[in-house]
GUZAMAR-739611 format. One record per residue (C-alpha): residue number from 0; x, y, z; residue in one letter. Coordinates in steps of 0.2 Angstrom, whole numbers, plus 2048, in hexadecimal, padded with zeros to 3 digits. Example, Ala and Ser with C-alpha at 12.3 -4.5 7.8 and 13.67 -1.06 7.14 Angstrom:
2
<rec><n>0</n><xx>83E</xx><yy>7EA</yy><zz>827</zz><res>a</res></rec>
<rec><n>1</n><xx>844</xx><yy>7FB</yy><zz>824</zz><res>s</res></rec>
This chain:
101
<rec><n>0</n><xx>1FA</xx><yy>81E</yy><zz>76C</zz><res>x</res></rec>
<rec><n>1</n><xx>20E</xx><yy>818</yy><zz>76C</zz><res>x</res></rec>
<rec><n>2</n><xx>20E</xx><yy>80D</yy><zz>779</zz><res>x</res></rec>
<rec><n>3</n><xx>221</xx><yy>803</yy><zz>77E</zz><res>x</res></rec>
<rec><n>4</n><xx>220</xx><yy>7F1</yy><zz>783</zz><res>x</res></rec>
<rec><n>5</n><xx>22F</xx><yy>7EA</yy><zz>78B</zz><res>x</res></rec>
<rec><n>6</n><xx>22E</xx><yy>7D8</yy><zz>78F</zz><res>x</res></rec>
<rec><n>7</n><xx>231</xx><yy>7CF</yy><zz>79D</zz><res>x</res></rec>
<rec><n>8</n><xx>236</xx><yy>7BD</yy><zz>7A1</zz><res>x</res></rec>
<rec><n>9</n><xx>22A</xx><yy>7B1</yy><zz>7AA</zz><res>x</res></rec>
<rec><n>10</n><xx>22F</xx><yy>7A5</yy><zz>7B7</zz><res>x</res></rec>
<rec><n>11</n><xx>229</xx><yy>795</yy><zz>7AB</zz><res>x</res></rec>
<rec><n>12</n><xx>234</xx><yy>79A</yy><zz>79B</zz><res>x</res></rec>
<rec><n>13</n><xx>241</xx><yy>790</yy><zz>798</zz><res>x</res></rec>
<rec><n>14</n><xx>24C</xx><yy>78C</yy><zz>789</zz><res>x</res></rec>
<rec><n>15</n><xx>242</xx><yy>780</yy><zz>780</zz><res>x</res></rec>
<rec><n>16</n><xx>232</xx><yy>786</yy><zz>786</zz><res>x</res></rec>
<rec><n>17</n><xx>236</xx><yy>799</yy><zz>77C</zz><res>x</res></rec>
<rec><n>18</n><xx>23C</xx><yy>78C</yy><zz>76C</zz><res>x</res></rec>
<rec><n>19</n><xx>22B</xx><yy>785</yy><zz>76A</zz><res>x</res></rec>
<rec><n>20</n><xx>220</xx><yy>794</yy><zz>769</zz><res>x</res></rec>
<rec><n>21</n><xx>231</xx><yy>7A0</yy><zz>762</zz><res>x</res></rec>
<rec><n>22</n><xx>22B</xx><yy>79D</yy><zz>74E</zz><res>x</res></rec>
<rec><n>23</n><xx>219</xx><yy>7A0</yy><zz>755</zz><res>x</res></rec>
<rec><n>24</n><xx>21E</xx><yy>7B1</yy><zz>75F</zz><res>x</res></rec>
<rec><n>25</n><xx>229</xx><yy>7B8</yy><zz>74F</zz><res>x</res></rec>
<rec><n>26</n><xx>219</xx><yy>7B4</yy><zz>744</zz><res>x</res></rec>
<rec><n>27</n><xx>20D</xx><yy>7BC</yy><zz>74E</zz><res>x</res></rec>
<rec><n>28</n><xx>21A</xx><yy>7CB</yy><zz>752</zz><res>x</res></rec>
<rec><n>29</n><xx>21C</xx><yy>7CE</yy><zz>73D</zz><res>x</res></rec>
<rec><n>30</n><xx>20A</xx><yy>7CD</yy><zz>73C</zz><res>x</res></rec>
<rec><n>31</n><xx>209</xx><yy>7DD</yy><zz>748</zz><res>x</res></rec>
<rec><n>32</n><xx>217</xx><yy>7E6</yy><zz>742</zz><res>x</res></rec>
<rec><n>33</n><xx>20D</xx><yy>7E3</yy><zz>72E</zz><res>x</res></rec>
<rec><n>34</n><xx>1FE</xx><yy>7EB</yy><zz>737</zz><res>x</res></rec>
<rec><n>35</n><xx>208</xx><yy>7F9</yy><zz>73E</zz><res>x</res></rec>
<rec><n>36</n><xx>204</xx><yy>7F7</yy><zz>74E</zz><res>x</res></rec>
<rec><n>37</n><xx>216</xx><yy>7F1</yy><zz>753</zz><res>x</res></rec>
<rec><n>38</n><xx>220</xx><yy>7FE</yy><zz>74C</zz><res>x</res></rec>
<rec><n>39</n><xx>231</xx><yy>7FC</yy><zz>753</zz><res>x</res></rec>
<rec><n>40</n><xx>238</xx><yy>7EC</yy><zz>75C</zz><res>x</res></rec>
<rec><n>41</n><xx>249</xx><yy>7EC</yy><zz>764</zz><res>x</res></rec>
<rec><n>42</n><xx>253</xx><yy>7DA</yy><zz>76C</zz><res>x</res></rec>
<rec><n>43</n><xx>258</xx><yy>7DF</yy><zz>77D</zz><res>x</res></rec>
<rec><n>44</n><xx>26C</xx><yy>7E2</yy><zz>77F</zz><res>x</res></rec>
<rec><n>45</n><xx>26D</xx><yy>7DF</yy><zz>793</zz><res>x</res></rec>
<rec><n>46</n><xx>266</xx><yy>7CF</yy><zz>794</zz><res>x</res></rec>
<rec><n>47</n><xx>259</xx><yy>7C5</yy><zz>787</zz><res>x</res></rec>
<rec><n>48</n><xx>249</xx><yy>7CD</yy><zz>782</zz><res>x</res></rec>
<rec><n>49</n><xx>23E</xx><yy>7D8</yy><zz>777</zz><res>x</res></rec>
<rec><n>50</n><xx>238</xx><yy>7E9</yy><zz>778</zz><res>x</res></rec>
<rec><n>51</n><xx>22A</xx><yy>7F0</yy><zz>76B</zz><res>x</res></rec>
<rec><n>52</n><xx>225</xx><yy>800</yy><zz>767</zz><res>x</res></rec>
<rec><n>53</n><xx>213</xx><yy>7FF</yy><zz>762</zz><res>x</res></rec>
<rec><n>54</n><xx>205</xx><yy>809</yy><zz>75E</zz><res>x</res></rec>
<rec><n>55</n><xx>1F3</xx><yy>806</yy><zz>763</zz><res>x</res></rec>
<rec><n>56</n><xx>1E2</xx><yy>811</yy><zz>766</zz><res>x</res></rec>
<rec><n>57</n><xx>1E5</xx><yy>80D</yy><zz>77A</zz><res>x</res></rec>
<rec><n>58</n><xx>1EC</xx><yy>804</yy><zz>786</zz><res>x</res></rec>
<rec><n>59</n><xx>1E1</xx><yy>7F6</yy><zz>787</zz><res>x</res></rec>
<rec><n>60</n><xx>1E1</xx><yy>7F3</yy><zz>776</zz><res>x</res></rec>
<rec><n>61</n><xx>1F3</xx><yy>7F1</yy><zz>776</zz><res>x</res></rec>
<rec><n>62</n><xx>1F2</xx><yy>7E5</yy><zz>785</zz><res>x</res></rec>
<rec><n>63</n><xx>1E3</xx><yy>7DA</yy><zz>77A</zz><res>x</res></rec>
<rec><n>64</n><xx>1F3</xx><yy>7D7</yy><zz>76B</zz><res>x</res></rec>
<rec><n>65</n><xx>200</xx><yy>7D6</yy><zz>778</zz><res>x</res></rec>
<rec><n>66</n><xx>1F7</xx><yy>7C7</yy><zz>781</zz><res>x</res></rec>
<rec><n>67</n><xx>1F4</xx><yy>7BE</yy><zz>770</zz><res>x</res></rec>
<rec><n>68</n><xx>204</xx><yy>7BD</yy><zz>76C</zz><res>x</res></rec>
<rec><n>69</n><xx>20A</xx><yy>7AB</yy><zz>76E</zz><res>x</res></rec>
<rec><n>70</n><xx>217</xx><yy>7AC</yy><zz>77E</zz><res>x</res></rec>
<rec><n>71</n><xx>20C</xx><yy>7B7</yy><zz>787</zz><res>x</res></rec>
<rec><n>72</n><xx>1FF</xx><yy>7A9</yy><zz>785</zz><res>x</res></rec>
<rec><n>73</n><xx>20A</xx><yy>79B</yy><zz>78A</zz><res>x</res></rec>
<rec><n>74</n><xx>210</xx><yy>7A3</yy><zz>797</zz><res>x</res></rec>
<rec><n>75</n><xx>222</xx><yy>7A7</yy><zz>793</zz><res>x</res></rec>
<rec><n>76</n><xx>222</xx><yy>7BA</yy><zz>794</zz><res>x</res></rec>
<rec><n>77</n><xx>218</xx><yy>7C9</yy><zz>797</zz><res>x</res></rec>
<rec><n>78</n><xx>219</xx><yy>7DB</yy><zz>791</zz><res>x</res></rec>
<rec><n>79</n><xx>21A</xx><yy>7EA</yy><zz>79D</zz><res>x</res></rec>
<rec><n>80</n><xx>210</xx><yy>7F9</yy><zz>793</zz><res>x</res></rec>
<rec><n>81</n><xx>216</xx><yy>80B</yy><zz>793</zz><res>x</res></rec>
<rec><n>82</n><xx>20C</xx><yy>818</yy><zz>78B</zz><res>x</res></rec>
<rec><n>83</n><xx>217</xx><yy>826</yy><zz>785</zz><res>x</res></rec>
<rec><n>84</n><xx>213</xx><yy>837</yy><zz>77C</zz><res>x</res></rec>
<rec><n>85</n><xx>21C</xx><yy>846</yy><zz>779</zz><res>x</res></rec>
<rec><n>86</n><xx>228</xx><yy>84E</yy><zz>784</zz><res>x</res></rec>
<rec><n>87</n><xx>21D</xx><yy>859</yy><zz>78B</zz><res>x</res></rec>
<rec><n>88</n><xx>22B</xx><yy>863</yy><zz>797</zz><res>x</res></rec>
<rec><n>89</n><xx>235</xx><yy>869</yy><zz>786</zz><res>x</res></rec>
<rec><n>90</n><xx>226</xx><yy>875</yy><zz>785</zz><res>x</res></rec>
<rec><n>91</n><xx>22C</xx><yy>87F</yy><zz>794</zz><res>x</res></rec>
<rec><n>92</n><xx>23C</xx><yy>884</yy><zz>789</zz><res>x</res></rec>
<rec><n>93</n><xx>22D</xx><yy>88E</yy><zz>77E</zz><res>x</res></rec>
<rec><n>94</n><xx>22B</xx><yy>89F</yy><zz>77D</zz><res>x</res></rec>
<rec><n>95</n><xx>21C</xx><yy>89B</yy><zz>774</zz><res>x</res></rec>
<rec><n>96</n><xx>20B</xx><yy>890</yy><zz>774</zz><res>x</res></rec>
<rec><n>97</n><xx>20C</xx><yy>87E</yy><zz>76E</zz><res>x</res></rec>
<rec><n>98</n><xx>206</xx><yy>87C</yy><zz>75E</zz><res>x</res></rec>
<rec><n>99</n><xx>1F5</xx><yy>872</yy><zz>75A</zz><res>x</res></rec>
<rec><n>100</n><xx>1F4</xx><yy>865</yy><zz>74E</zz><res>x</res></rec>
C-alpha cells in the first residue's frame, strides 16, 4: 500500500529542540528508506518540512514506523497519512475492462 506522509509542525518544536533529535530523525529516516519502506522523501518548498512516500502492508503499520521515528516521539512533528492507489476515474475513458493483475 503507497501511503503519503506529510508532516506537520507541533506547537513545542523549536529550533534547538529539532537540532537535538535532527541526526537521530535522518538516521532513522535512511534506515526506512534502506528497508524500502520510505521510498520517496521530498523537503517542503512553502515553508520547512518533510513529505515521504512510503509503502507498507496498511495503514496501521505505517502509523507503528511513523511514531518511531525520533521527532514524532519527542514531540516535534507528526505525520498526516494518506492512502493513495490508482486513478481509478481514468478507467471511464476505456472502452474496454480493466485489466487484472
Amino acid at each position: 500500500m503507497k501511503i503519503l506522509a506529510i508532516d506537520k509542525v507541533m506547537p513545542d518544536a523549536t529550533p534547538d529542540k529539532v537540532k537535538e533529535t535532527f541526526m537521530d530523525e535522518v538516521n532513522y529516516t535512511v534506515k526506512m528508506y534502506l528497508a524500502d519502506v520510505v521510498r520517496e522523501m521530498y523537503f517542503r518548498q512553502d515553508r520547512s518540512g518533510t513529505i515521504l512516500m512510503l509503502e507498507a502492508p496498511s495503514l496501521e503499520e505505517a502509523r507503528g514506523l511513523i511514531n518511531k521515528m525520533p521527532m514524532v516521539q519527542a514531540g516535534l512533528i507528526d505525520y498526516e497519512l494518506i492512502p493513495v492507489g490508482p486513478f481509478v476515474p481514468l478507467a471511464l475513458l476505456l472502452d474496454e475492462e480493466t485489466p487484472t493483475q
